[in-house]
Steps between C-alpha positions, in 0.01 A plus 500: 500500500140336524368819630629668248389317182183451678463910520582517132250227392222720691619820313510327156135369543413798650592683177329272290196556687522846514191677299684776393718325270241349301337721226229737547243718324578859655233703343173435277350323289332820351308547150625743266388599167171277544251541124261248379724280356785566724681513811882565667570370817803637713644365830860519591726201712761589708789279338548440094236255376233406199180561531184381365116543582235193478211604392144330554117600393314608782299230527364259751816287477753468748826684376689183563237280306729504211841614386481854377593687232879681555598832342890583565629832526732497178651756275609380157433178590668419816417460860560875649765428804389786748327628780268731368250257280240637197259236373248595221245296423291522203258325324232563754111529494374838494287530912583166611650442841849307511672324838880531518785399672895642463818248543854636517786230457857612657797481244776410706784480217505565123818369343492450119269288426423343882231681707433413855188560654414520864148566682201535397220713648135657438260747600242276561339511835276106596273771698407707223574323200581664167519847422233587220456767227230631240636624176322829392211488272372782243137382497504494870175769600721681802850593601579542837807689612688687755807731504767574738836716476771700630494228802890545540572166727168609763384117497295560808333756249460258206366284733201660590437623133491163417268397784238722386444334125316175472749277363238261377339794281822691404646403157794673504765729699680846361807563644577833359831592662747568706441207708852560651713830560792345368591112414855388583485205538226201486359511838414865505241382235381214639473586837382845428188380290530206330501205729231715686280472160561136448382436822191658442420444174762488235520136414164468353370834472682687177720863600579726177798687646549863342892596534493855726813696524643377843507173283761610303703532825768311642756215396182328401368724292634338201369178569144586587352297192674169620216502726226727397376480163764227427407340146333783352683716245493839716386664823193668280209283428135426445268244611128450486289367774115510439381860370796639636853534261751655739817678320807473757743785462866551646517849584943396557658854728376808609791705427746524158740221467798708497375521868816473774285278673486230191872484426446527128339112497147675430373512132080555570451756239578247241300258683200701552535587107503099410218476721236743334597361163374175630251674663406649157422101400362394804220798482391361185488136577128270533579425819514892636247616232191226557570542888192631708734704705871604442708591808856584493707419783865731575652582803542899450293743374514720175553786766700672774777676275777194604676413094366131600157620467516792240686208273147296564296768414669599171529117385224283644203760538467644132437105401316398783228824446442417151457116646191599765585248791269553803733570787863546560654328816781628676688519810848676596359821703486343826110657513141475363384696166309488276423690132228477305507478084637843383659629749936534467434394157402140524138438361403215762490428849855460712537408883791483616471250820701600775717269714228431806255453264357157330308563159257217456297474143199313340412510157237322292392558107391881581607590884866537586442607903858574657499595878773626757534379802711587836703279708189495731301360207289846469405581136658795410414579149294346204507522174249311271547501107177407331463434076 
């Protein structure tokens, strides 16, 4: 009988002092949505939880010195109970670097009114210390930026696009599509790119992600924005850093939505439509007019005779001519080309960058130099826009 109760003593404090039962941060922190007076930060826990990030000037204080500052994740007013966690913070200086730390809280019951909260746990590493951002800045001289796409799950591939930018020097990261073939469920996008970017950079370096079609894939599909894009209005957007305004597009499918592939869940016609009426808006806006340089950012390409990209054409190109940007970027044909203004009846420069291909770009008040580079880090192509 001794033996016995002493065997189940060892289990029971061998469960308590189990690690995996206490909470955990399974992917990010990552910056979303970052402009000059405004970021979104995204990481999800792997049980039901609040979340909050501390946030600190990046000073020459320690981040303990002093309680910080906590912003919940809430909607309408209350503490979101969840895994996947979106906090936007606001109110910030326009080029001024931030520290940051996330906390997730584990809800164990909610009964009425009587919550019951378990463990707590951060990102915060004692080797590294805090992650740190810089919001954007429209006075800022140069813009720094590099693209990648149509990476479909090839971390090994990301990884050494990645490598070749200077992360110190690089602003911000395109991710113009298809990032995945097909997202079922939440680990084919985190362990086919995501965790791999927040590793790398993610956490303090900003990523605009540009919806492709294999997006729009999968029992996920639907819930894309939960984690992308996540307190923004829409998957279409502009943002300003420096002399550069980029215009992110969602090009939605290639093919019709009565499509058998779709199961009649598709509606991108009427999507695309709502789009170029913003579009219409957006064209005319300070921020895209008093740019230096305008580029436009969408995974496919107003060509190739698929409906996807004859419906792009007919709706986005009319109002994008008449608006003169200086380069369309695109992705989606698994290979390297590039038009120059006039030709297939779009009056500036398109390159569509090809899935073994990293497009890195500099641009100052009058120079906007974009190069292409191979997995080798050889420059392939150049092209250099001068006003």
């Amino acid at each position: 009988m001794r033996t016995r109760k002493f065997s189940l003593l060892c289990l029971l404090l061998l469960v308590a002092a189990c690690p995996a039962w206490a909470l955990k941060i399974l992917h990010g922190p990552y910056l979303q949505n970052l402009g000059e007076r405004e970021v979104t930060i995204v990481w999800v826990s792997d049980k039901p939880s609040i979340g909050w990030v501390e946030l600190a000037p990046d000073d020459d204080t320690h981040f303990y010195a002093q309680e910080r500052p906590k912003f919940y994740d809430t909607k309408i007013g209350i503490k979101h109970t969840s895994r996947v966690h979106t906090v936007k913070l606001t109110g910030l200086n326009p080029g001024t670097h931030y520290r940051y730390r996330v906390c997730a809280q584990e809800v164990v019951s909610h009964k009425g009114h009587k919550v019951m909260y378990g463990d707590i746990v951060t990102d915060f590493d004692y080797s590294k210390g805090a992650l740190t951002f810089r919001t954007n800045d429209v006075t800022k001289p140069t813009c720094s930026f590099a693209m990648v796409n149509d990476i479909h799950g090839r971390n090994d591939v990301l990884e050494t696009m990645i490598g070749q930018c200077d992360l110190k020097q690089t602003d911000l990261f395109l991710f113009n599509g298809d990032m995945v073939t097909i997202s079922n469920n939440e680990e084919q996008v985190f362990g086919g790119f995501m965790d791999k970017a927040v590793d790398l950079f993610a956490g303090s370096v900003p990523m605009y992600y540009c919806r492709g079609n294999h997006e729009t894939r999968g029992a996920m599909a639907p819930y894309f924005k939960d984690y992308f894009n996540p307190r923004v209005d829409e998957l279409f957007y502009m943002f300003r850093q420096g002399p550069v305004c980029f215009v992110v597009l969602d090009c939605g499918e290639d093919k019709p939505d009565s499509d058998v592939e779709y199961y009649g869940i598709t509606d991108y016609d009427a999507y695309r439509t709502q789009q170029a009426e913003w579009l219409k808006t957006a064209l005319q806006s300070d921020l895209y007019r008093t740019a230096p340089f305008k580029v436009i950012v969408c995974h496919m390409p107003p060509f190739g005779g698929w409906h996807g990209e004859v419906d792009i054409a007919e709706k986005f190109f009319p109002l994008l001519n008449a608006a003169k940007p200086d380069v369309y970027l695109c992705g989606h044909l698994h290979k390297y080309v590039r038009k120059e203004a006039g030709q297939d009846g779009v009056d500036f420069p398109l390159i569509v960058n090809s899935n073994n291909t990293l497009l890195k770009a500099t641009a100052g008040q009058v120079k906007l130099d974009i190069r292409i580079y191979d997995l080798d880090g050889k420059e392939q192509d150049r092209l250099l826009i001068q006003k």
